[in-house]
C-alpha positions as CSV (number, residue, x, y, z in Angstrom):
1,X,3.2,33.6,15.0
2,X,3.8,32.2,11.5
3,X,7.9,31.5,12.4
4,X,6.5,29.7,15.0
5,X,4.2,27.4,13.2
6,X,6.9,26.8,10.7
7,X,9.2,25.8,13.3
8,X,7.1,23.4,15.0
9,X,6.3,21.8,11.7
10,X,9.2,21.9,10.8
11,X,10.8,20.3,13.8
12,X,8.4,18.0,13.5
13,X,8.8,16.9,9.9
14,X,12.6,16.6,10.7
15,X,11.9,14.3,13.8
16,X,9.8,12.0,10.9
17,X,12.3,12.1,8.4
18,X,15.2,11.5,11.0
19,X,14.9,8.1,11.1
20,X,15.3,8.0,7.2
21,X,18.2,9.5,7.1
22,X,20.4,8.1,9.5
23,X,19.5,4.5,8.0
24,X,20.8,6.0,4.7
25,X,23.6,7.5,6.2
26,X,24.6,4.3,8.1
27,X,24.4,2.2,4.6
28,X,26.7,4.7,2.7
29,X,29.4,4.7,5.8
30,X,32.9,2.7,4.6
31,X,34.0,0.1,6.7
32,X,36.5,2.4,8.7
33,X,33.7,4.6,9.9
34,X,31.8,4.2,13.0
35,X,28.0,3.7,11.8
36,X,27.1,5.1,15.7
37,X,28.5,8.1,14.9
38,X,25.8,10.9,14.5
39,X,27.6,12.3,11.4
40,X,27.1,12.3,7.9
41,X,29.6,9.7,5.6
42,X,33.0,11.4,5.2
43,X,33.5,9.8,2.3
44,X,30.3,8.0,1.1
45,X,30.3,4.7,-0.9
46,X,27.8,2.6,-2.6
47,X,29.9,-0.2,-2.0
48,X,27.1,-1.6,0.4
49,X,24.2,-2.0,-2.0
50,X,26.5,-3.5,-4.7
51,X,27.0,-6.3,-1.8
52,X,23.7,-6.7,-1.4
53,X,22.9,-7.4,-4.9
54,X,25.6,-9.9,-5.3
55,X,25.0,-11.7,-2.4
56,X,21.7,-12.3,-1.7
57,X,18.6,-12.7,-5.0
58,X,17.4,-9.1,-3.4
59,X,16.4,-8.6,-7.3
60,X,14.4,-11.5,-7.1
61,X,12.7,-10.8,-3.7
62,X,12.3,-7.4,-5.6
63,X,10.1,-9.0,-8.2
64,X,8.0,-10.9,-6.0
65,X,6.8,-8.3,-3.7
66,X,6.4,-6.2,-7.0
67,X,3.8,-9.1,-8.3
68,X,2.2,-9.9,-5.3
69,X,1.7,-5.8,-4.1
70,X,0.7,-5.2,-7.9
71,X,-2.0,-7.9,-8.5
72,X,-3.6,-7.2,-4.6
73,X,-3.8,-3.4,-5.5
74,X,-5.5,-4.0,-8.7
75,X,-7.9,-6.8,-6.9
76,X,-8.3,-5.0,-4.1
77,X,-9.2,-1.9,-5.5
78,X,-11.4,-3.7,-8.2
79,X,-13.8,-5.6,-5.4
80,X,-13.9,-2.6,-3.5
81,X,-15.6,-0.6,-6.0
82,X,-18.1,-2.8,-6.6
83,X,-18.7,-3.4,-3.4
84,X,-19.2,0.3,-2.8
85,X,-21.2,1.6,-5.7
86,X,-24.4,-0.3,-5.3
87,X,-24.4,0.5,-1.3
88,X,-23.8,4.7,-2.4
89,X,-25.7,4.5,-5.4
90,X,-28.6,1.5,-5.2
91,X,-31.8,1.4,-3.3
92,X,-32.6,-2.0,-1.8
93,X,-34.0,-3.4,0.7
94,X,-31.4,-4.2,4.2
95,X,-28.7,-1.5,2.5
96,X,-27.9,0.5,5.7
97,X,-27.6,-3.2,7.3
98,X,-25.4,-5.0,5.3
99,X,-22.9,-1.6,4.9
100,X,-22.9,-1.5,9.0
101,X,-21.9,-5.6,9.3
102,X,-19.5,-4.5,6.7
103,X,-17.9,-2.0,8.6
104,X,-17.9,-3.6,11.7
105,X,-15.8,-6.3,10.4
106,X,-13.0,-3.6,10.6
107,X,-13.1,-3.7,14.6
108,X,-11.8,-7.1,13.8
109,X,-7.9,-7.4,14.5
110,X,-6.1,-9.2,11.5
111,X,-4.9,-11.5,14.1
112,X,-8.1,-13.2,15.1
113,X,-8.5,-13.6,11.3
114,X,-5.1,-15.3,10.9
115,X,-6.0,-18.9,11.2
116,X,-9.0,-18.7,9.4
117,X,-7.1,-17.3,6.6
118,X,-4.6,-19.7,6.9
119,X,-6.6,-22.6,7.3
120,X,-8.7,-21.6,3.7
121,X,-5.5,-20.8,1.9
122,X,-3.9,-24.2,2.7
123,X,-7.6,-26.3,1.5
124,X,-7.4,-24.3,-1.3
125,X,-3.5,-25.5,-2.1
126,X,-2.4,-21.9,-2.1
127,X,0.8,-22.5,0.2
128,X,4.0,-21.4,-1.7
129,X,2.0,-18.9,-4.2
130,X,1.4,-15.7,-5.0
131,X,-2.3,-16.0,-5.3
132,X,-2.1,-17.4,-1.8
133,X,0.0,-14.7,-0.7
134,X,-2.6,-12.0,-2.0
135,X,-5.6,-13.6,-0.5
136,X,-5.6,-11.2,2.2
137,X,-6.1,-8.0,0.6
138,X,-8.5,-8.7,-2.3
139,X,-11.2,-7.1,-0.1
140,X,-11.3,-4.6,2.9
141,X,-14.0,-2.5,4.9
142,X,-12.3,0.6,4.9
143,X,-11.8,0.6,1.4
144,X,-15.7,-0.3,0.5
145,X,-15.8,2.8,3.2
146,X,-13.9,5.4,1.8
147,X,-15.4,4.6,-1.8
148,X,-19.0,4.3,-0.7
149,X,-18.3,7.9,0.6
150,X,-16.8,9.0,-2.1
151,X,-19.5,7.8,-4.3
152,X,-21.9,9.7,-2.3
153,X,-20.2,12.8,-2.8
154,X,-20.9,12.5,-7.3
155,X,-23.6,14.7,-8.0
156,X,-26.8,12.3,-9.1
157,X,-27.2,15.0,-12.2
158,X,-24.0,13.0,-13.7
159,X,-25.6,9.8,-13.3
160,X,-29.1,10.5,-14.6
161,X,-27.4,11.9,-17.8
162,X,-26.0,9.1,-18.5
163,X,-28.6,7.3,-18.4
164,X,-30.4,9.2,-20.2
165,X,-28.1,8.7,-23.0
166,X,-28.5,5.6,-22.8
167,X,-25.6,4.2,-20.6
168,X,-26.2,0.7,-18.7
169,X,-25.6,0.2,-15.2
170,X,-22.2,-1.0,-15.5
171,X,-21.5,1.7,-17.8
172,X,-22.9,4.1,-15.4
173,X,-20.3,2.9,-13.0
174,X,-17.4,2.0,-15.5
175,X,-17.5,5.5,-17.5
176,X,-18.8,8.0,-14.9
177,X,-18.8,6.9,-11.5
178,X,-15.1,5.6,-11.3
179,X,-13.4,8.3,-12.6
180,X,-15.6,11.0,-10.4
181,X,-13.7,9.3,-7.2
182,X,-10.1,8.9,-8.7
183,X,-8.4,10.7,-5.9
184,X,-9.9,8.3,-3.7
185,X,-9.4,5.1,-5.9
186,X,-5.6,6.3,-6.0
187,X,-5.6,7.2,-1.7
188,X,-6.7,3.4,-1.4
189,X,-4.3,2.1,-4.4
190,X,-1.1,4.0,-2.5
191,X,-2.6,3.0,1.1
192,X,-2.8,-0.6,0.2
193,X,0.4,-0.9,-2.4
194,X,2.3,0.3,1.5
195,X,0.6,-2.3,3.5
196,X,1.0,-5.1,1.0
197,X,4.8,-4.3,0.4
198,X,5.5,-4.0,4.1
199,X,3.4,-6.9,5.5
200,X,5.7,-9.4,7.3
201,X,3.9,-12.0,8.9
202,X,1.6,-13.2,6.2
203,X,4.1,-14.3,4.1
204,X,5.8,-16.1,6.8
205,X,3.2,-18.2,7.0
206,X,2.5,-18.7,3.9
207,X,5.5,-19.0,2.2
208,X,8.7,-21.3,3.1
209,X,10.7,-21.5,-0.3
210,X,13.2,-19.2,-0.4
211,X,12.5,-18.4,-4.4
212,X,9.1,-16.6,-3.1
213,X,10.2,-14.4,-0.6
214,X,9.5,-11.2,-0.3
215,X,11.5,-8.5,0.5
216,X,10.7,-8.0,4.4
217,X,11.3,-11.6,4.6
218,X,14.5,-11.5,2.1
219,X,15.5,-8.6,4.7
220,X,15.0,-10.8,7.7
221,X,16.9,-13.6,6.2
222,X,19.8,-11.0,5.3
223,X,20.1,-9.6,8.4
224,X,20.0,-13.6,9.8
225,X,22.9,-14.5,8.1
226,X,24.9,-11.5,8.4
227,X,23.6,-9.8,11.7
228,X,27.0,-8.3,12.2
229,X,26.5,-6.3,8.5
230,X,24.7,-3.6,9.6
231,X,26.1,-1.2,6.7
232,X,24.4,-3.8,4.5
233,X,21.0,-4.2,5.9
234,X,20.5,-0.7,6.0
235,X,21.3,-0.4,2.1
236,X,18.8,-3.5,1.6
237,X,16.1,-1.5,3.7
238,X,16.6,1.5,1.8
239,X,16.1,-0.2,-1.6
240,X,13.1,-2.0,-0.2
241,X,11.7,2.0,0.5
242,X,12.4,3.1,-2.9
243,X,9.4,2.1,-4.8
244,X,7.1,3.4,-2.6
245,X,8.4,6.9,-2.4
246,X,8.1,6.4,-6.3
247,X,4.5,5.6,-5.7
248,X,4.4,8.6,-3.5
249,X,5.6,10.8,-5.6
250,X,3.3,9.7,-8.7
251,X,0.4,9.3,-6.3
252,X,0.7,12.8,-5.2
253,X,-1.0,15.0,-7.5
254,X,-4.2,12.4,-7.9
255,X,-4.5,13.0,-3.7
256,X,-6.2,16.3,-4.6
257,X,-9.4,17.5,-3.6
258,X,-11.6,17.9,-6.9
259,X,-14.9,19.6,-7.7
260,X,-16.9,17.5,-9.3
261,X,-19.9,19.4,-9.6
262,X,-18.1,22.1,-11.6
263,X,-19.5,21.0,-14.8
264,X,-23.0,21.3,-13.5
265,X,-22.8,25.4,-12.7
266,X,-24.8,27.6,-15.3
């Protein structure tokens, strides 16, 4: 029964990862080789990125998305917990109702609020800028969700101690309550660093100088230019990937389960 499991899971995790691997596979291929080939480089070269690099700004594109994803992680992760602790932690009057409109607003598709967006940003002069380009994600309902319940799940004791000690409000929240959750402040950190670095068609609309690109548009206009380059696009897609498998990989040990209570026992 176990070799089983393992072999579904692991022909399933090999299925994922496929895809991954061939792209890297088809940007280390030479010139001579045939990138349809299911094989692996004979003789692998890293000739392809080099190109990249020297051709097109790709470190510049690099830079912007690495601003831009930065400054809407810390913004967005910022907003959302105070959003969330006064609706887990707060009694007042119309709570229940003003955490449901919340959360209904995430049965909104980002395309309906596409114009509306647009139309702000451009009164507001934010065309062509990297504020403008991170008005999107300063605020979300699924992160004031998942941090409202992970707020809920902090033991009250914690909280009354503090303020018993003498700890203000913000303290309360600043010193206790936000590192209790910081699995699930880093979940929504990682989950939105991924959809901020991959997001394509805000920054098309937003942006139209080529110094402000980011890299899924510095892709797109790479593989415009040289659409017959496949070697190369791949290499440019696998550099965009690499910082967030970084962010994965540091991520990973915060996405833990913790017991927060365990100082509370005896």
């Amino acid at each position: 029964m176990n070799l089983w499991r393992w072999l579904v899971l692991g022909g399933g995790g090999l299925g994922m990862v496929f895809p991954l691997l061939w792209l890297l596979g088809t940007a280390l291929k030479p010139m001579e080789e045939n990138i349809f080939a299911a094989t692996w480089p004979l003789r692998p070269t890293l000739e392809h990125f080099a190109w990249v690099w020297r051709t097109v700004p790709f470190g510049r594109y690099a830079w912007n998305s690495m601003v831009v994803a930065g400054c809407a992680v810390l913004a967005h992760v910022w907003v959302c917990a105070l959003a969330a602790f006064p609706l887990a932690r707060l009694r007042f009057r119309g709570r229940g109702l003003i955490f449901g409109l919340i959360v209904a607003t995430s049965m909104v598709p980002f395309q309906v609020t596409l114009v509306p967006l647009y139309a702000i940003a451009v009164a507001l002069k934010l065309r062509n800028s990297y504020v403008g380009l991170m008005l999107p994600y300063a605020v979300s309902a699924f992160g004031v969700f998942l941090l409202r319940q992970a707020f809920l799940g902090v033991p009250r004791e914690l909280e009354e101690s503090a303020r018993q000690d003498g700890c203000s409000l913000w303290g309360v929240w600043w010193f206790v309550m936000v590192p209790a959750v910081r699995p699930a402040l880093v979940t929504l950190a990682v989950l939105t660093f991924v959809a901020v670095w991959g997001d394509f068609l805000w920054p098309l609309m937003m942006v139209d100088r080529p110094e402000l690109y980011t890299l899924p548009l510095g892709i797109v206009a790479l593989s415009s230019a040289f659409a017959d380059n496949w070697r190369a696009i791949a290499a440019a897609s696998i550099l965009s990937l690499l910082p967030v498998l970084g962010l994965y990989g540091w991520g990973q040990r915060y996405l833990v389960t913790t017991d927060i209570g365990a100082g509370l026992k005896g």
